[in-house]
Residue frames as a rotation matrix with the C-alpha (Angstrom) as fourth column:
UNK 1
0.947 0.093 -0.309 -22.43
0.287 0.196 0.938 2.83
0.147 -0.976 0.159 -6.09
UNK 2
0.048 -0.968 0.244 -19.36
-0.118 -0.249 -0.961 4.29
0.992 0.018 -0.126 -4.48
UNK 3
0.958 0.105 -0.266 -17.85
0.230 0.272 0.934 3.50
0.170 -0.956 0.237 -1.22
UNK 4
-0.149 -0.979 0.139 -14.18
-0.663 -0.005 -0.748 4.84
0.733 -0.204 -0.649 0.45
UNK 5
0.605 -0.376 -0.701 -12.15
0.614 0.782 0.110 2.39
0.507 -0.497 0.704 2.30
UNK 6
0.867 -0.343 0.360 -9.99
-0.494 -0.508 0.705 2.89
-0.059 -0.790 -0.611 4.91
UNK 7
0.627 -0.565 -0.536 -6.37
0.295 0.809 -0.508 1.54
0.721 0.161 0.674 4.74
UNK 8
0.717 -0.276 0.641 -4.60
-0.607 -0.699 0.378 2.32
0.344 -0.659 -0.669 7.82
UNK 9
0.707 -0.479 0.520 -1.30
-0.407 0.326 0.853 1.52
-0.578 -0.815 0.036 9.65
UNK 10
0.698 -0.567 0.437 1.19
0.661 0.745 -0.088 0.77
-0.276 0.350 0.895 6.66
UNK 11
0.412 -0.764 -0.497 4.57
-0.086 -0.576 0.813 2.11
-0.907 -0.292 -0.303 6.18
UNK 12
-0.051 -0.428 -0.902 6.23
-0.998 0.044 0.036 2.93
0.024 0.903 -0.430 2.77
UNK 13
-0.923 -0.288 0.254 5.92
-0.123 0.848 0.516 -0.28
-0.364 0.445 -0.818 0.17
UNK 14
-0.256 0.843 -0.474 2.97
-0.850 0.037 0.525 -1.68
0.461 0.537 0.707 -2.04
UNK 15
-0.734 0.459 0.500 0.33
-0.114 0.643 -0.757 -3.36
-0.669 -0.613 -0.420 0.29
UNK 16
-0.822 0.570 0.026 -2.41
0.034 0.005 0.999 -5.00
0.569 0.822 -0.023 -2.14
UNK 17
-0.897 0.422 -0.131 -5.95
-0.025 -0.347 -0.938 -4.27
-0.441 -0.838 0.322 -1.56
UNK 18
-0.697 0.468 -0.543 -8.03
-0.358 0.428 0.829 -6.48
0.621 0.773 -0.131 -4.10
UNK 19
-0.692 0.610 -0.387 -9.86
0.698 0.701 -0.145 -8.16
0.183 -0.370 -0.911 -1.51
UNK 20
-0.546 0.516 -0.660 -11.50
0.260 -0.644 -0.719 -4.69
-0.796 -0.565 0.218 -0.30
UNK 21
-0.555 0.386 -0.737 -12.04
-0.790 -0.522 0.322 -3.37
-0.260 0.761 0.595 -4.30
UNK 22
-0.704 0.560 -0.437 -13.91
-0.153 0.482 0.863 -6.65
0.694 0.674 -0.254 -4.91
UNK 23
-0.598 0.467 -0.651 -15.97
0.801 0.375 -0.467 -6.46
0.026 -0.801 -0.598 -1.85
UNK 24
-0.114 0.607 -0.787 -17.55
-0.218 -0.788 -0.576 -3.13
-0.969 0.106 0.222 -2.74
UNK 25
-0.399 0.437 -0.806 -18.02
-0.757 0.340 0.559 -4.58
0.518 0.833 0.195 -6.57
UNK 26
-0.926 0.250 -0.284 -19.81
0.306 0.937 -0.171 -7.61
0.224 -0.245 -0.943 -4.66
UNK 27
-0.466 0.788 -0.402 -21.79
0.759 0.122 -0.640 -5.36
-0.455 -0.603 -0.655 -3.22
UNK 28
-0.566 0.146 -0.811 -22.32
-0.675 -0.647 0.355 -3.06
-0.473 0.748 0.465 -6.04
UNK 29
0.003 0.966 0.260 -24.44
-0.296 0.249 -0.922 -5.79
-0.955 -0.074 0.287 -7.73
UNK 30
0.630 0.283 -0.723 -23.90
-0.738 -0.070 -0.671 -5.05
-0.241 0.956 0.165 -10.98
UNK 31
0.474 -0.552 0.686 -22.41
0.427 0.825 0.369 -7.94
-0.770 0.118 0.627 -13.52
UNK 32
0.037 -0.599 0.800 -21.20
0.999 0.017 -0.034 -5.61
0.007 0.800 0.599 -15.78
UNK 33
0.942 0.179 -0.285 -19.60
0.259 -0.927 0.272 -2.28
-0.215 -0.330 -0.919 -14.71
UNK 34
0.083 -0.993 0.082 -16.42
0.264 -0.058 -0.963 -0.46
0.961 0.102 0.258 -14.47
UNK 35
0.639 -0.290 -0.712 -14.58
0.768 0.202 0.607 -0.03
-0.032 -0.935 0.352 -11.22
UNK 36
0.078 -0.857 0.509 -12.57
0.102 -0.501 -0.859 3.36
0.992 0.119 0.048 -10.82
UNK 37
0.442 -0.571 -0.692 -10.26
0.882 0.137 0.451 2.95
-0.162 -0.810 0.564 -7.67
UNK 38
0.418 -0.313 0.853 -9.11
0.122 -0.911 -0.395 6.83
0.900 0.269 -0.342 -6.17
UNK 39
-0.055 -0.498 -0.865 -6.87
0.995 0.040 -0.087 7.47
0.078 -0.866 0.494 -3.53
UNK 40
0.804 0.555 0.214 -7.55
0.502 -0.826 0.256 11.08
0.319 -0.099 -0.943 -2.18
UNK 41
0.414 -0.850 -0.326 -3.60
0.142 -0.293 0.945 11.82
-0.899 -0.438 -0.001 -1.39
UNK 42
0.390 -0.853 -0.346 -0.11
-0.898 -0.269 -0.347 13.41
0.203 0.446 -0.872 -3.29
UNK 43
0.239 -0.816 0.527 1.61
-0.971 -0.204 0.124 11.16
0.006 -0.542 -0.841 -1.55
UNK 44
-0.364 -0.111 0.925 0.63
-0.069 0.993 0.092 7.74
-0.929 -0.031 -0.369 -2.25
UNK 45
-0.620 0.234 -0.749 -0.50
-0.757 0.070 0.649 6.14
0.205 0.970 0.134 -5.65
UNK 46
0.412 0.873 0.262 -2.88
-0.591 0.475 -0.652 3.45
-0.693 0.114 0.712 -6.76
UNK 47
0.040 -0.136 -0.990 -2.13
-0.972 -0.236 -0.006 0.45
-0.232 0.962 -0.142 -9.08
UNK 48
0.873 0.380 0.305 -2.00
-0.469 0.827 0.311 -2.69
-0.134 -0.415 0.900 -10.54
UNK 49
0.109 -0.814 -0.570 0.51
-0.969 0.042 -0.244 -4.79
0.222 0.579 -0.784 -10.67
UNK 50
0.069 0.155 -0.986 1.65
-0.298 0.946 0.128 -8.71
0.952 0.285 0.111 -10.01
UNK 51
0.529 0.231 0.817 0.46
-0.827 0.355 0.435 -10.51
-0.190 -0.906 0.379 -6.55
UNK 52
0.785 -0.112 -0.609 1.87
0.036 0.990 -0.136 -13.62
0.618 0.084 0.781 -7.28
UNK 53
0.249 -0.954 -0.166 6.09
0.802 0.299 -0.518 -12.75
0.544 -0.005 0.839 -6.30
UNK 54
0.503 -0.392 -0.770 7.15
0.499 -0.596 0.630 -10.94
-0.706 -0.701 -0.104 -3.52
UNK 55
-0.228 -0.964 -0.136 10.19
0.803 -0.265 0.534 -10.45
-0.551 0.013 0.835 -4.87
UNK 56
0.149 0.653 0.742 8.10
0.969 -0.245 0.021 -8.53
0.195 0.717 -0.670 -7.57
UNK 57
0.807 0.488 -0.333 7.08
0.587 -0.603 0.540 -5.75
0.063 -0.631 -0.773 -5.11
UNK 58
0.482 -0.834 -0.270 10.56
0.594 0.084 0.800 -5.65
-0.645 -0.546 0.535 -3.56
UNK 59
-0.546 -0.818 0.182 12.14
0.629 -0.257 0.734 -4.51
-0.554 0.515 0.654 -6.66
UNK 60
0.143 0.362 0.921 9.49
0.658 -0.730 0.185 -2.00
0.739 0.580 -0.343 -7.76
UNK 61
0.961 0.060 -0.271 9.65
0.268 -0.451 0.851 -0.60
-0.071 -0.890 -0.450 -4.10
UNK 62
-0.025 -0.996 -0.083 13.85
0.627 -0.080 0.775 -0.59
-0.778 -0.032 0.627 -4.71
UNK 63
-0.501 -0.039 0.865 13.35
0.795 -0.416 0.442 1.04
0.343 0.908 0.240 -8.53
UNK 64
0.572 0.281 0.771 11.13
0.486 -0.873 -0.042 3.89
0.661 0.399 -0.636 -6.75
UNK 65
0.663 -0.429 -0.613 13.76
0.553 -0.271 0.788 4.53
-0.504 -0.862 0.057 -3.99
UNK 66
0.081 -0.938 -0.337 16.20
0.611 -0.221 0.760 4.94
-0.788 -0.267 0.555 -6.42
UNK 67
-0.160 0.130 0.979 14.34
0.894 -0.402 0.199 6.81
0.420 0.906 -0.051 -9.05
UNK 68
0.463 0.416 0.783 12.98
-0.068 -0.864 0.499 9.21
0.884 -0.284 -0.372 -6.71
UNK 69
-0.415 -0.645 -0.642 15.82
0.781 0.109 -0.615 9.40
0.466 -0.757 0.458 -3.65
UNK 70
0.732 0.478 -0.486 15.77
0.670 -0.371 0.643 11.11
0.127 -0.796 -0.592 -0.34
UNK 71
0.387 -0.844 -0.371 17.68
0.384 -0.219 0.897 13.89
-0.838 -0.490 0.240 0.90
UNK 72
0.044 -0.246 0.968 18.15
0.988 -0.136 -0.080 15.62
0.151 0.960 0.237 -2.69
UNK 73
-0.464 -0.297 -0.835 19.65
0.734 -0.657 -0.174 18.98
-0.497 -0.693 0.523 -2.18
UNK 74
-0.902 0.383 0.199 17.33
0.120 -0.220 0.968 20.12
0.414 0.897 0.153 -4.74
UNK 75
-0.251 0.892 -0.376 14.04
0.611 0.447 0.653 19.61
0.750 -0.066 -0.658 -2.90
UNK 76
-0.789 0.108 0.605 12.52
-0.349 -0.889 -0.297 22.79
0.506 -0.446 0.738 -1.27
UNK 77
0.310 0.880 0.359 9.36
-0.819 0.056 0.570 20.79
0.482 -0.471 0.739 -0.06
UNK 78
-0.265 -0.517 -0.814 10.76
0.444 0.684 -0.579 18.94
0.856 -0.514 0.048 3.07
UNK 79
-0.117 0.228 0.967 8.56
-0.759 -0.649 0.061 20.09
0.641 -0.726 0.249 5.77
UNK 80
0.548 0.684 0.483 7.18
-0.834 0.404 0.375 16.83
0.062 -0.608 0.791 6.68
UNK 81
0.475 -0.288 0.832 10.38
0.165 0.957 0.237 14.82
-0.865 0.025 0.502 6.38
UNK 82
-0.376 -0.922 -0.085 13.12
-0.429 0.092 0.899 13.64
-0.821 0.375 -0.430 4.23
UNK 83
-0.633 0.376 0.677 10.56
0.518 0.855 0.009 11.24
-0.575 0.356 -0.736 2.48
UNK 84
0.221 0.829 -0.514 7.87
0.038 -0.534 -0.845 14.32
-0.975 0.167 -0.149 1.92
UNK 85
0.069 0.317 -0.946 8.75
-0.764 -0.593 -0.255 15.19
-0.642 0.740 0.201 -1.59
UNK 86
-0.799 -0.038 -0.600 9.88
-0.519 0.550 0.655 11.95
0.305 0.835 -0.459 -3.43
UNK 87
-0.742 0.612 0.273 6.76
0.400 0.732 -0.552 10.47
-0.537 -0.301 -0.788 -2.04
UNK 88
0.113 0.447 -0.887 4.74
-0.457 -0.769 -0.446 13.42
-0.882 0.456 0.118 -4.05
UNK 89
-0.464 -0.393 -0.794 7.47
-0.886 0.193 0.422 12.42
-0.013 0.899 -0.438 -7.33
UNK 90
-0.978 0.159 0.134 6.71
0.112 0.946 -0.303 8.44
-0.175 -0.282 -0.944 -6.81
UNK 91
0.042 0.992 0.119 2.53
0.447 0.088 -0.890 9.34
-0.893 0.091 -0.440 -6.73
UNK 92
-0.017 0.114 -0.993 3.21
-0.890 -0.455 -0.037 11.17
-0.456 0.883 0.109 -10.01
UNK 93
-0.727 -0.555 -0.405 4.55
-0.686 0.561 0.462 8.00
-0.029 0.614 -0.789 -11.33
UNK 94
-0.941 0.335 0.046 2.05
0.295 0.880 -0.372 5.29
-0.165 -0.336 -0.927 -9.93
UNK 95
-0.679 0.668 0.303 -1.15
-0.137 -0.520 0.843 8.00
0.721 0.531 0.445 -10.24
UNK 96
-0.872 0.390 0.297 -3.83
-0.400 -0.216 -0.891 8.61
-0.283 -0.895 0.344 -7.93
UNK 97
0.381 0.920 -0.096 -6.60
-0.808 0.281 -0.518 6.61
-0.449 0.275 0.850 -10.42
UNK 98
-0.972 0.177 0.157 -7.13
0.233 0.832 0.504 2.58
-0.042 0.527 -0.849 -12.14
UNK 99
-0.119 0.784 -0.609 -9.77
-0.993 -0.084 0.086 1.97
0.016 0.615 0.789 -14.12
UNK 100
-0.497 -0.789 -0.361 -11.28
-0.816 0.284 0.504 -1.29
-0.295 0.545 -0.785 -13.85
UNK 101
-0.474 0.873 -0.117 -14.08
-0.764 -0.342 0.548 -3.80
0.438 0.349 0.829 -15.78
UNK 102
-0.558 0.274 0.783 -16.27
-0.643 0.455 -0.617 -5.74
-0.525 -0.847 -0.078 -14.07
UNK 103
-0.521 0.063 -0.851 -17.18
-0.726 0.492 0.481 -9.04
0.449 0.869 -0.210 -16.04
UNK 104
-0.042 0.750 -0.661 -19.88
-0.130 0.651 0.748 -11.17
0.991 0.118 0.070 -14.82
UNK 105
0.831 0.127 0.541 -19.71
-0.306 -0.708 0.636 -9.19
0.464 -0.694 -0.550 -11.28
UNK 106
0.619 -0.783 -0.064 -16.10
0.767 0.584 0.266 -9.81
-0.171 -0.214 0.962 -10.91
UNK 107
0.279 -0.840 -0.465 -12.92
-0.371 -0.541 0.755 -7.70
-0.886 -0.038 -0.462 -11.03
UNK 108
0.901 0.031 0.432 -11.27
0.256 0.768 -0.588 -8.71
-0.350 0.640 0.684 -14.66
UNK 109
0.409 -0.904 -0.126 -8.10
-0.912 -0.403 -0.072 -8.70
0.015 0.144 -0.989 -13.83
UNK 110
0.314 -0.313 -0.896 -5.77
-0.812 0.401 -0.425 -10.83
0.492 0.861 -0.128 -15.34
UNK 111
0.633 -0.210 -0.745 -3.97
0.588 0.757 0.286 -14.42
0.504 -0.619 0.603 -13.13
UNK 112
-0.223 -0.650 -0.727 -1.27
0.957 -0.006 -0.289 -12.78
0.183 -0.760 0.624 -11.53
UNK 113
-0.788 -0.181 0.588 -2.40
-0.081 -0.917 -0.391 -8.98
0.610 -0.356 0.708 -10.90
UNK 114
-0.185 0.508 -0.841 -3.61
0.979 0.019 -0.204 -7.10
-0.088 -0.861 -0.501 -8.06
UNK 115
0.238 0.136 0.962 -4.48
0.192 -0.977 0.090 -3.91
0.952 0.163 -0.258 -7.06
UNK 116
0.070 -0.227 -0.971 -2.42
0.997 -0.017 0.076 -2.38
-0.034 -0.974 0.226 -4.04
UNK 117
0.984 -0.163 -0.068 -2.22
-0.126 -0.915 0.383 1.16
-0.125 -0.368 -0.921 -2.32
UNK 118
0.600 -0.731 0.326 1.19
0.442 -0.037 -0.896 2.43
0.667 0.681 0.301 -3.10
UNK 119
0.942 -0.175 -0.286 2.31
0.138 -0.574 0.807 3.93
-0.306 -0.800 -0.517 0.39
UNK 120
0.454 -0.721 0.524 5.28
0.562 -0.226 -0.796 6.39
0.692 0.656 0.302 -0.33
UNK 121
0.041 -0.735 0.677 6.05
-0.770 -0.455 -0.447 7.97
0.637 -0.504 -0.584 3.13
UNK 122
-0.510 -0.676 -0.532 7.61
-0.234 0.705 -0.670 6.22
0.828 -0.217 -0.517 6.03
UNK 123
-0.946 0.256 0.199 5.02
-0.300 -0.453 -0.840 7.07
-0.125 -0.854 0.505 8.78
UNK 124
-0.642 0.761 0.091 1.97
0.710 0.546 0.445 4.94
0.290 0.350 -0.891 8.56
UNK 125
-0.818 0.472 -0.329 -1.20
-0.391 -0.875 -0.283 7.27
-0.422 -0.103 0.901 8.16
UNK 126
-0.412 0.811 0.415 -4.86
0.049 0.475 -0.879 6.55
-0.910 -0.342 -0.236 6.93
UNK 127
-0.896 -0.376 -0.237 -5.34
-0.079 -0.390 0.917 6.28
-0.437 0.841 0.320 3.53
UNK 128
-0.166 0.898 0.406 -8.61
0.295 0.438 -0.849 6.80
-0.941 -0.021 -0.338 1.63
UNK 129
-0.961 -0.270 0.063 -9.87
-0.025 0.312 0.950 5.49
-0.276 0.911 -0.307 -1.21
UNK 130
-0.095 0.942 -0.323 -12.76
-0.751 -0.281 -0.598 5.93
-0.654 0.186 0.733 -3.17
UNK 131
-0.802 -0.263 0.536 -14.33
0.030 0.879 0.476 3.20
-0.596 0.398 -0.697 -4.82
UNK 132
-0.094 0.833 -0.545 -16.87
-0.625 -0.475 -0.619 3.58
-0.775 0.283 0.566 -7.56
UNK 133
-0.812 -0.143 0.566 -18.80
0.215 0.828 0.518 0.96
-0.542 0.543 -0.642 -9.52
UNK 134
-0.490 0.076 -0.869 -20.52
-0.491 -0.848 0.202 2.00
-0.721 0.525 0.453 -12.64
């Protein structure tokens, strides 16, 4: 079974989106599968990481600002904005696929992780994701 989501209306920062990837494994049936989670963009990533601590987020969201800065006089792709290319660099980093297994028709992911959409420009836009349970 595969199903895309819709994530719409969020501005640069990791917004989690576990509740949606386990609602299409709910309805996927199966008690033992794998989950691969695709985002269909350059510009944003996919991943998991820890839901528990804000602060968490915050400082991965600070660590790709300042790995991958705006405004580098280097960057030739800057049609769509100051943001346009390190959002591109930033989806290299985070990837555009997760893999993940489904254990008695559950997500099995670990106590503190999630799975959020990685939004890398500043302009909120519609992101879609492909969900496939296996």
């Amino acid at each position: 079974m595969n199903r895309t989501i819709e994530v719409s209306g969020h501005r640069r920062g990791l917004h989690e989106i576990t509740a949606m990837v386990s609602d299409v494994v709910q309805d996927a049936g199966f008690e033992e599968a794998l989950c691969t989670v695709f985002i269909k963009h350059t510009s944003a990533g996919v991943c998991i990481q820890e839901n528990a601590d804000p602060s968490a987020r915050r400082d991965m969201e600070a660590w790709f600002d300042r790995i991958a800065p705006e405004d580098e006089p280097w960057y030739t792709h800057v049609d769509e904005g100051s943001d346009d290319m390190p959002s591109h660099l930033k989806a290299i980093l985070t990837g555009t696929a997760i893999s993940i297994p489904v254990v008695d028709g559950r997500l099995a992911l670990g106590t503190w992780q999630g799975v959020y959409l990685c939004e890398f420009r500043d302009r909120p836009s519609t992101r879609r994701i492909v969900v496939m349970v296996r």
